[in-house]
KETI-858221 format. One record per residue (C-alpha): residue number from 0; chain; x, y, z negated. Coordinates in steps of 0.5 Angstrom, whole numbers, always signed. Each point is the difference from the previous one (the first is absolute). Last residue first. Layout:
<rs>
R   lumfi   kedren       X       Y       Z
R     NUM        A       X       Y       Z
...
</rs>
This chain:
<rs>
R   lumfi   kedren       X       Y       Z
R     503        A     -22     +15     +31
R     502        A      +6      +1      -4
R     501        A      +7      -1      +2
R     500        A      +5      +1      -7
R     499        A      +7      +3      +1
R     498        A      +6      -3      -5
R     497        A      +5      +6      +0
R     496        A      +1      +2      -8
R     495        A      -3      -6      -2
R     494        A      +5      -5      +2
R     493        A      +5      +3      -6
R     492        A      -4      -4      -5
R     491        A      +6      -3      -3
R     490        A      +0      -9      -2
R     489        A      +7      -1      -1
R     488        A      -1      -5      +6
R     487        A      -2      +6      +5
R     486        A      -7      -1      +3
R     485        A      -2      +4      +7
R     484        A      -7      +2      +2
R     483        A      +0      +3      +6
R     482        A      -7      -1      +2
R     481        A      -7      +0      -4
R     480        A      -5      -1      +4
R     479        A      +1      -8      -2
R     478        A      -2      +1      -8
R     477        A      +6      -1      -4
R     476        A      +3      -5      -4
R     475        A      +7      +1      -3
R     474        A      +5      -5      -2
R     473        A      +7      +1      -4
R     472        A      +3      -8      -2
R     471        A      +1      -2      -6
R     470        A      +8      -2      -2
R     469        A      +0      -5      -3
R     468        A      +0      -4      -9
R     467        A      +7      +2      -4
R     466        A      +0      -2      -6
R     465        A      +2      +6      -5
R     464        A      +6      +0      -4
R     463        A      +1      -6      +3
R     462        A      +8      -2      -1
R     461        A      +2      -3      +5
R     460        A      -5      +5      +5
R     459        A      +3      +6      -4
R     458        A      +8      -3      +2
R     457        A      -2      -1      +7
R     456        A      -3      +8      +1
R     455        A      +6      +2      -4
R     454        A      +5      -4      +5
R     453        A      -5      +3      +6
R     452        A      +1      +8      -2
R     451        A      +7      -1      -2
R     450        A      +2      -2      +6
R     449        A      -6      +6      +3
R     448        A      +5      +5      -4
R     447        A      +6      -2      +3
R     446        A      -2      +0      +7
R     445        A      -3      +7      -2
R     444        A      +7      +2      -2
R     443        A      +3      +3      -6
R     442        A      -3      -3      -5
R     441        A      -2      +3      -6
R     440        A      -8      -1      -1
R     439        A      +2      -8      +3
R     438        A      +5      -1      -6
R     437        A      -5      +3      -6
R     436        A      -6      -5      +4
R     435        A      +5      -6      -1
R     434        A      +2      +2      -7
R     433        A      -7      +0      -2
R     432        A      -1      -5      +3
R     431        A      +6      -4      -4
R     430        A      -2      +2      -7
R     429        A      -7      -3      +1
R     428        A      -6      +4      -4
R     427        A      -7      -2      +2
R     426        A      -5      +4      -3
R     425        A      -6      -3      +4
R     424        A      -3      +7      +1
R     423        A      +7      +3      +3
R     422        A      -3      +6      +3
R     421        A      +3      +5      -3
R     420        A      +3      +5      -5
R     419        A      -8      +0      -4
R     418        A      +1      -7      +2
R     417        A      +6      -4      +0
R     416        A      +5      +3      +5
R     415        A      +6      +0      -5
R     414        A      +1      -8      +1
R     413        A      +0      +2      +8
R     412        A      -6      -5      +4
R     411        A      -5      +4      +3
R     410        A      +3      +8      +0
R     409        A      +6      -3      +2
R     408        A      -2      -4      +5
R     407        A      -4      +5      +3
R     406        A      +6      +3      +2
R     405        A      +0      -4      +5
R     404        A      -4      +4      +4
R     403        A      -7      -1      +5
R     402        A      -5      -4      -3
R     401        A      -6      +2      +1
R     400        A      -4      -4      -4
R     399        A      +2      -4      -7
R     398        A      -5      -5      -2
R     397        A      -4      -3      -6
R     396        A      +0      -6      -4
R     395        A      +1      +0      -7
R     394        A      +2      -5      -5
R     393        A      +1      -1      -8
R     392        A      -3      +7      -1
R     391        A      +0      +7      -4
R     390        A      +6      +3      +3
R     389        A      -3      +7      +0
R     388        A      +1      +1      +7
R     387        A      -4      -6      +1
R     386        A      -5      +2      -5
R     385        A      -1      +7      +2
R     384        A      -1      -4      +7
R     383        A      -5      -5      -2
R     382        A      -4      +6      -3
R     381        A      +0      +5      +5
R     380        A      -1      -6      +6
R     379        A      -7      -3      -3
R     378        A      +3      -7      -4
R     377        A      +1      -7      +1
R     376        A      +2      -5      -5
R     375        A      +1      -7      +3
R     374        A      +3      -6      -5
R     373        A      +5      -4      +4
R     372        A      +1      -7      -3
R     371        A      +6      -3      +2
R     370        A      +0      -6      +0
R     369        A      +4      -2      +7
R     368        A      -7      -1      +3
R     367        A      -3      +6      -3
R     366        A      +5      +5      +3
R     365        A      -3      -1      +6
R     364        A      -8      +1      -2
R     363        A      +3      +6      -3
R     362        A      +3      +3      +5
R     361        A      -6      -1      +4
R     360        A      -4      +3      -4
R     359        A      +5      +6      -1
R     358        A      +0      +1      +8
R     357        A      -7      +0      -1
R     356        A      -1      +6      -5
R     355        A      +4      +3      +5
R     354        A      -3      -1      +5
R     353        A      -7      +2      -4
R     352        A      +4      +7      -3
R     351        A      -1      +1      -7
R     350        A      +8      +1      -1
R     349        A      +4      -6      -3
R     348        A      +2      -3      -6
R     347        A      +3      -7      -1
R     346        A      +0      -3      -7
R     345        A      +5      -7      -2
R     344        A      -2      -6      -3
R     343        A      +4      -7      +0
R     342        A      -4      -5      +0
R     341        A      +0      -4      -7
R     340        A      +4      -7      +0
R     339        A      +1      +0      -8
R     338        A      +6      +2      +1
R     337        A      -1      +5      +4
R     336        A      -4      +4      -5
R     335        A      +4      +6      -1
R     334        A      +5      +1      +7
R     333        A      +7      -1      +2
R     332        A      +0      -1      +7
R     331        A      +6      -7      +2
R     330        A      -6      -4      +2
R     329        A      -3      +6      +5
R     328        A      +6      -1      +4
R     327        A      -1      -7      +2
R     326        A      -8      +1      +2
R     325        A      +3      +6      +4
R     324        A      +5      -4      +4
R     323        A      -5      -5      +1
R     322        A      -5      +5      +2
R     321        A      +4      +4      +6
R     320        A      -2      +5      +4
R     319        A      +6      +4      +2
R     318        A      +3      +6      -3
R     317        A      +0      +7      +3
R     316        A      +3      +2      +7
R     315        A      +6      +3      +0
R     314        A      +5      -1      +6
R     313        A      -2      +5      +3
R     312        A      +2      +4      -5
R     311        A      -2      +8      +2
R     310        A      +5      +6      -2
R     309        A      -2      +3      +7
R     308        A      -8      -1      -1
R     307        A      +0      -7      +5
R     306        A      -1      -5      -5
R     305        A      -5      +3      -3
R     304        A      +3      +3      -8
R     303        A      -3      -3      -7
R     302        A      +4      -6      +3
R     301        A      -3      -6      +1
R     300        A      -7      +1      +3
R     299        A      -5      -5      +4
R     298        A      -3      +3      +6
R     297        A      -7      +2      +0
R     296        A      -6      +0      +5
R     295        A      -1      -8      +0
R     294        A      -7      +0      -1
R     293        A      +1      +5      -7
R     292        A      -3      -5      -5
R     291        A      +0      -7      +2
R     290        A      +6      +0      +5
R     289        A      +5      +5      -5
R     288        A      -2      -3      -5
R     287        A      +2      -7      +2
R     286        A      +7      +3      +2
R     285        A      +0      +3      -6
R     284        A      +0      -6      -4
R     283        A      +1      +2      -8
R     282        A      +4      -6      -4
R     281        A      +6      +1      +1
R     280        A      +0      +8      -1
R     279        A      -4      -3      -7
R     278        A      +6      -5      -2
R     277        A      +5      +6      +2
R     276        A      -3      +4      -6
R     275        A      -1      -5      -5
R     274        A      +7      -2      +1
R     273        A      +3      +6      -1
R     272        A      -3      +1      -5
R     271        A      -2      +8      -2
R     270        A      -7      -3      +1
R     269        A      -1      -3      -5
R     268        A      +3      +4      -6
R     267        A      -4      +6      +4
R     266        A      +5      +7      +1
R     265        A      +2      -3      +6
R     264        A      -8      +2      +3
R     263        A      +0      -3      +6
R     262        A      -3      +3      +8
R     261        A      -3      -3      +4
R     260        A      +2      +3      +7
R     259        A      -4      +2      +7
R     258        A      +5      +5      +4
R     257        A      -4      +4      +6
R     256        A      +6      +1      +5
R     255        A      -5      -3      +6
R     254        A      -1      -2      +7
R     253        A      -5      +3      +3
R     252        A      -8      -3      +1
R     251        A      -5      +4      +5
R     250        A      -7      -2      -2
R     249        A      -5      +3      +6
R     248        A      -8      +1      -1
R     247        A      -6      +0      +5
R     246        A      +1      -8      +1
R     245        A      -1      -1      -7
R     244        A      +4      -7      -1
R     243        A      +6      +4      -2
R     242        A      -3      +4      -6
R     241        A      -3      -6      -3
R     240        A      +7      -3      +0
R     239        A      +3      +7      -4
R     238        A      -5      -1      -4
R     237        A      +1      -8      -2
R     236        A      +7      +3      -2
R     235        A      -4      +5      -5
R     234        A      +2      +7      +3
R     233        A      +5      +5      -3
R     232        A      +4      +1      +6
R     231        A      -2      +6      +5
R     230        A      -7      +3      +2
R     229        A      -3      +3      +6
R     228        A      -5      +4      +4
R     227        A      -5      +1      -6
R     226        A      -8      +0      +0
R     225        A      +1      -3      +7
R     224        A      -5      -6      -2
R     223        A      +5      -5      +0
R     222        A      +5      +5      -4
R     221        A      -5      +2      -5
R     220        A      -1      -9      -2
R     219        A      +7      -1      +0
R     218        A      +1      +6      -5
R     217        A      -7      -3      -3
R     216        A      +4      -6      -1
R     215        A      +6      +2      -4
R     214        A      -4      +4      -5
R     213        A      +4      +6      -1
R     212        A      -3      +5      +5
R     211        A      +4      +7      -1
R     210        A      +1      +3      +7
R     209        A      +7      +2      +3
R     208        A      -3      +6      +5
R     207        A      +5      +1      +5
R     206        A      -2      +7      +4
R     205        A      +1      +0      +7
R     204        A      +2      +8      +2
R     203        A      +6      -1      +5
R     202        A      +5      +2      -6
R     201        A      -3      -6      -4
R     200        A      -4      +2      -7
R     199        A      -2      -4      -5
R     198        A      -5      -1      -5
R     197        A      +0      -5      -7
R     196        A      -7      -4      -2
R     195        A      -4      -2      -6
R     194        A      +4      +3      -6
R     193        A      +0      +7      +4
R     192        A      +5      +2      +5
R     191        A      +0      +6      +5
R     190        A      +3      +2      +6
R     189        A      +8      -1      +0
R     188        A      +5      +1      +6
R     187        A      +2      -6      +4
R     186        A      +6      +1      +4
R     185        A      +5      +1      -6
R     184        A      +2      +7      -2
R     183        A      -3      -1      -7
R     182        A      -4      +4      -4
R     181        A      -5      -5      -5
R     180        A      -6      +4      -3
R     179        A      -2      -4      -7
R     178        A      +6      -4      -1
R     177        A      +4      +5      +3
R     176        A      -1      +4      -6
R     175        A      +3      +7      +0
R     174        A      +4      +2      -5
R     173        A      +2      +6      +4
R     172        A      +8      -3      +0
R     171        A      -2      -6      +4
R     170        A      -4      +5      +4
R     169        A      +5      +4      +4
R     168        A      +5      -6      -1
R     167        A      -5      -3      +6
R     166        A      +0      -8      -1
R     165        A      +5      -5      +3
R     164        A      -3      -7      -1
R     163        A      +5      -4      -4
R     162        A      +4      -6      +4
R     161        A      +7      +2      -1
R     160        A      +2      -7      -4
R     159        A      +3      -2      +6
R     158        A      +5      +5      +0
R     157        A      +3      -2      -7
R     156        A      +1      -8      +1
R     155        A      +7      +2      -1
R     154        A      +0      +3      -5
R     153        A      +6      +3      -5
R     152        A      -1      +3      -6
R     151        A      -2      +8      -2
R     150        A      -4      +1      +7
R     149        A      +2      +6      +4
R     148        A      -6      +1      +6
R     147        A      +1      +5      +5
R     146        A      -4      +5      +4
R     145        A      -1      +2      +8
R     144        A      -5      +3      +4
R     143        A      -2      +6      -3
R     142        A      +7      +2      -3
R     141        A      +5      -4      -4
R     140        A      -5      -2      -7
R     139        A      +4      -4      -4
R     138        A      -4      -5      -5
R     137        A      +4      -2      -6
R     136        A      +0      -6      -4
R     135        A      -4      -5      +3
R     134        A      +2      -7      -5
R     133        A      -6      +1      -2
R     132        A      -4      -2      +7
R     131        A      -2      -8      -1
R     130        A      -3      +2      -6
R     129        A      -4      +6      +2
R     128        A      -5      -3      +4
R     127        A      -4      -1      -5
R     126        A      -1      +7      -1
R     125        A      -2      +2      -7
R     124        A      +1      +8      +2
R     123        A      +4      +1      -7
R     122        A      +6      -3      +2
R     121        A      +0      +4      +6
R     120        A      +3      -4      +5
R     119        A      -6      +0      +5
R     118        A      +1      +8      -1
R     117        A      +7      +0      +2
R     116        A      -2      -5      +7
R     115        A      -6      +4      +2
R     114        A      +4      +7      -1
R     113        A      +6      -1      +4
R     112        A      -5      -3      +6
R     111        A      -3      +6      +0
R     110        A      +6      +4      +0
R     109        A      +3      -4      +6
R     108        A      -6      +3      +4
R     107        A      -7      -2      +1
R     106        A      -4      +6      +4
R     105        A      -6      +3      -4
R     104        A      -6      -1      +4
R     103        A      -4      -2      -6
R     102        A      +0      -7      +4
R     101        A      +7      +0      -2
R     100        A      +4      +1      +8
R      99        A      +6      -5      +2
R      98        A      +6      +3      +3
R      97        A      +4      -5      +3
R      96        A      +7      -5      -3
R      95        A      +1      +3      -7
R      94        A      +7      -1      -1
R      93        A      +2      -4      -6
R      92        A      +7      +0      -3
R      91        A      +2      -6      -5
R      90        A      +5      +1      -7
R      89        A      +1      -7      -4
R      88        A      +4      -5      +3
R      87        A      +2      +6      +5
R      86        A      -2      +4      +6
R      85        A      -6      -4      +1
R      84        A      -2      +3      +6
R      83        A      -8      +0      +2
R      82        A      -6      +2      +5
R      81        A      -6      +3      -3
R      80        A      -7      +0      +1
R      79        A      -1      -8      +2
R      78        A      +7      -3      +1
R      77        A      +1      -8      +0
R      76        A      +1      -3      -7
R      75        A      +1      -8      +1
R      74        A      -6      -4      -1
R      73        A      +1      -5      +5
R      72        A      -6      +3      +4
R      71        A      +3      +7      +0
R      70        A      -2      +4      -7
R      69        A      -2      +8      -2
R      68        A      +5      +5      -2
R      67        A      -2      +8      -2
R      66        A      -7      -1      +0
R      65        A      -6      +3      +3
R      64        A      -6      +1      -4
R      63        A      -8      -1      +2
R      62        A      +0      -7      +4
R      61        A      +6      -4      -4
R      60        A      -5      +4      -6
R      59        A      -5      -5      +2
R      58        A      +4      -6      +0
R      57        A      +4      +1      -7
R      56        A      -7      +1      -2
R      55        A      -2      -6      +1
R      54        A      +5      -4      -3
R      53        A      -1      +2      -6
R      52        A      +7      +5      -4
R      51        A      -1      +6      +2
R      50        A      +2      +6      -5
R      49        A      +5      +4      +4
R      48        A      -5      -2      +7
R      47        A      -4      +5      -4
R      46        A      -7      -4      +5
R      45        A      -1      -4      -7
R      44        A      -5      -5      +0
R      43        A      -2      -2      +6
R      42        A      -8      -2      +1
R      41        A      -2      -7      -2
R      40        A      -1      -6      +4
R      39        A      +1      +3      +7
R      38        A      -4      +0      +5
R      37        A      +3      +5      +7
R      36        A      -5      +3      +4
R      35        A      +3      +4      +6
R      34        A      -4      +6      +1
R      33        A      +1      +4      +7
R      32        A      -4      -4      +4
R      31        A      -6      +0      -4
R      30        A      -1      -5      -6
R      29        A      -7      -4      -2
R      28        A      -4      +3      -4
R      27        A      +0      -2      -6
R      26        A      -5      -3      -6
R      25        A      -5      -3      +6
R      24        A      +0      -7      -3
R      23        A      +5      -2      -4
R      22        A      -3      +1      -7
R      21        A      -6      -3      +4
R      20        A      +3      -7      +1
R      19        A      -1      -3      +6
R      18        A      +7      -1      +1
R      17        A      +0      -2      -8
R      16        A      -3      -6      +2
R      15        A      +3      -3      +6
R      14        A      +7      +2      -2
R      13        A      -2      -4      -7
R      12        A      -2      -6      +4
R      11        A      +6      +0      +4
R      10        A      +5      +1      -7
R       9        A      -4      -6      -3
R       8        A      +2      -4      +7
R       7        A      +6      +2      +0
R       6        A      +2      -2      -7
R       5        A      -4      -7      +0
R       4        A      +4      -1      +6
R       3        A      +7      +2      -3
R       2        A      -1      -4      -6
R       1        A      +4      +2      -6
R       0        A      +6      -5      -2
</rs>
């Protein structure tokens, strides 16, 4: 395993180094009071809430766009926009609740949200979103406040799928590109936004500035000089326990619903053995990774849902570390060369990211000591992506964030989801999930549908489409004049939109 001295020690003399740096020195001003500075690692890539799918963009168009519904803390659907009536398995009543006004000035109205969803829906448009919602076959609208759904099969997890931004239909119908000039009737109202930063706008006049620094380091290093106010996630855990050693610097931690998972390709004559499979969920301590890597700030994962979403299974938590059992289940693998005493070898892929590259290593390193030998291919974002969705891989890792529906596991999970239709990278296909998730759609009641929730999650945690690894915990760092910060464990932005900032 690394030496955590040496790291801190090389990561203290590379902070002494760069804080002198040039590069650093003077390139910003620090902000007034009336900027919050927020590091990100890249700027948004889609502010079309029909077209987002990154994680950072559903967070800056929560802050641009009002929504139908939004979620409690056991991630039921609460009322945003709208309240709702279901008035039969497949007919639902919305009523707009308060006016809300588009930054052009136009109020938004049932027409509005009419529009956003019908265009979604257009095959044509591409959206990504759309999966979920075809079975939408008529949208009503009553008057101003009022519109309703028909759907062509029954839904139950319907209102819950509700999520999209609502944008002006004046402007949808305009062809206008809301990528290049987002209207919403958020609390935040678009500025500008080049590859280097994004802008926005509080009803109070603050402007949040989400600023490009891809280089971990240099975004701890502008926030100890005041050149950002804050960052949230994407440190090095080493990082993160320098930031709480500097005295002008606060580290807030939050439980998380971040889902971390390898993911196995069933489609491979290997690792479509079940054997195989069950040896290395065996063989992978997580408890000890979680200490090594993560400081103890994440919790081991079972089901692909936290114990406390409503269709949550307590009873879940991953298989447990158990070398014997591994080296037992590893005899019974058919592979070429095992006769002949060779090490069973199987290739990993994972982004370029240090800590996952880390993560991988250490993976490796266990693996090693029950014969397996784990052969790392790390590629930038883009191409190890394309290769995912692709099903170009042994095994993977990767996480699923902010996690809030169920119907994420008929997106990741279905025999029918396998991509372009899906998400089900590994290619999994059992009949009994598949039935289970078709039961849980129907079900007349929520008791019946989290039942059905947790069986499944048992059933997938049995037959390990993916290995369940932890839930990651949400952490911010901010500079000390930085008051109200708040963080939420699906990981939203929404504190910005009332954090104040002392200066002087």
């Amino acid at each position: 395993m690394p030496n955590p001295i040496k790291r801190r020690s090389l990561l203290k003399s590379s902070l002494g180094l760069l804080a002198v740096s040039p590069f650093l020195s003077g390139c910003e001003r620090p902000s007034q009071a009336n900027q919050i500075l927020v590091g990100v690692t890249t700027r948004p890539r889609m502010l079309d809430p029909r077209r987002a799918t990154d994680a950072l963009s559903s967070r800056v168009n929560r802050l641009l766009y009002r929504q139908l519904i939004d979620f409690n803390e056991r991630s039921e659907p609460v009322p945003d926009l709208a309240d709702w009536q279901q008035l039969s398995t497949q007919h639902y009543r919305f009523t707009l609740r308060e006016e809300s006004v588009f930054k052009h000035g136009k109020p938004l109205n049932a027409e509005d949200v009419a529009a956003t969803y019908q265009s979604m829906l257009e095959v044509s448009f591409g959206s990504p979103h759309r999966g979920p919602l075809k079975h939408i076959a008529r949208i009503d609208v009553i008057n101003d406040k009022t519109l309703e759904f028909h759907l062509s099969e029954p839904d139950s997890l319907f209102v819950g799928r509700l999520t999209l931004g609502i944008l002006p239909k004046d402007l949808i119908e305009a062809g206008h590109d809301f990528t290049d000039r987002p209207f919403g009737s958020g609390q935040a109202e678009f500025i500008e936004m080049n590859e280097q930063r994004l802008v926005l706008r509080r009803p109070d006049q603050v402007e949040l500035h989400f600023i490009v620094v891809k280089d971990a380091m240099v975004r701890v290093l502008k926030l100890q000089k005041g050149e950002l106010d804050c960052l949230q996630n994407d440190l090095s855990p080493e990082l993160v326990n320098y930031c709480e050693s500097q005295p002008g610097l606060v580290v807030t931690w939050q439980k998380g619903t971040s889902y971390s998972y390898i993911g196995f390709n069933f489609d491979d004559p290997l690792l479509s053995q079940a054997a195989l499979r069950e040896a290395i969920a065996y063989t992978i301590d997580r408890q000890q990774i979680i200490e090594a890597i993560f400081n103890g700030q994440a919790r081991l994962a079972g089901g692909l849902l936290v114990p406390e979403h409503w269709a949550g299974n307590s009873e879940l938590s991953g298989w447990p570390h158990n070398l014997d059992k591994a080296r037992a289940l590893i005899a019974q693998v058919d592979y070429l060369g095992k006769d002949e005493g060779k090490p069973l070898v199987l290739s990993y892929k994972t982004s370029s990211d240090p800590t996952r590259i880390r993560l991988a290593t250490l993976y490796q390193a266990q693996l090693k000591r029950v014969g397996i030998d784990l052969q790392i291919q790390s590629y930038d974002w883009g191409t190890f992506y394309s290769d995912i969705v692709q099903g170009r891989f042994q095994m993977f890792g990767l996480a699923w964030v902010g996690i809030k529906s169920p119907d994420i596991f008929q997106y990741v999970f279905a025999s029918d989801a396998i991509p372009p239709n899906g998400a089900n990278r590994g290619r999994y296909r059992s009949e009994q999930a598949d039935q289970i998730i078709q039961q849980a759609v129907q079900a007349d009641s929520v008791e019946e549908q989290a039942a059905l929730y947790q069986q499944l999650q048992a059933h997938l945690q049995q037959t390990l489409p993916i290995l369940p690894l932890w839930y990651e915990n949400q952490y911010a760092v901010t500079q000390r004049h930085l008051q109200g910060y708040q963080l939420f464990a699906d990981g939203r932005l929404d504190s910005l939109l009332w954090v104040q900032k002392k200066v002087g």
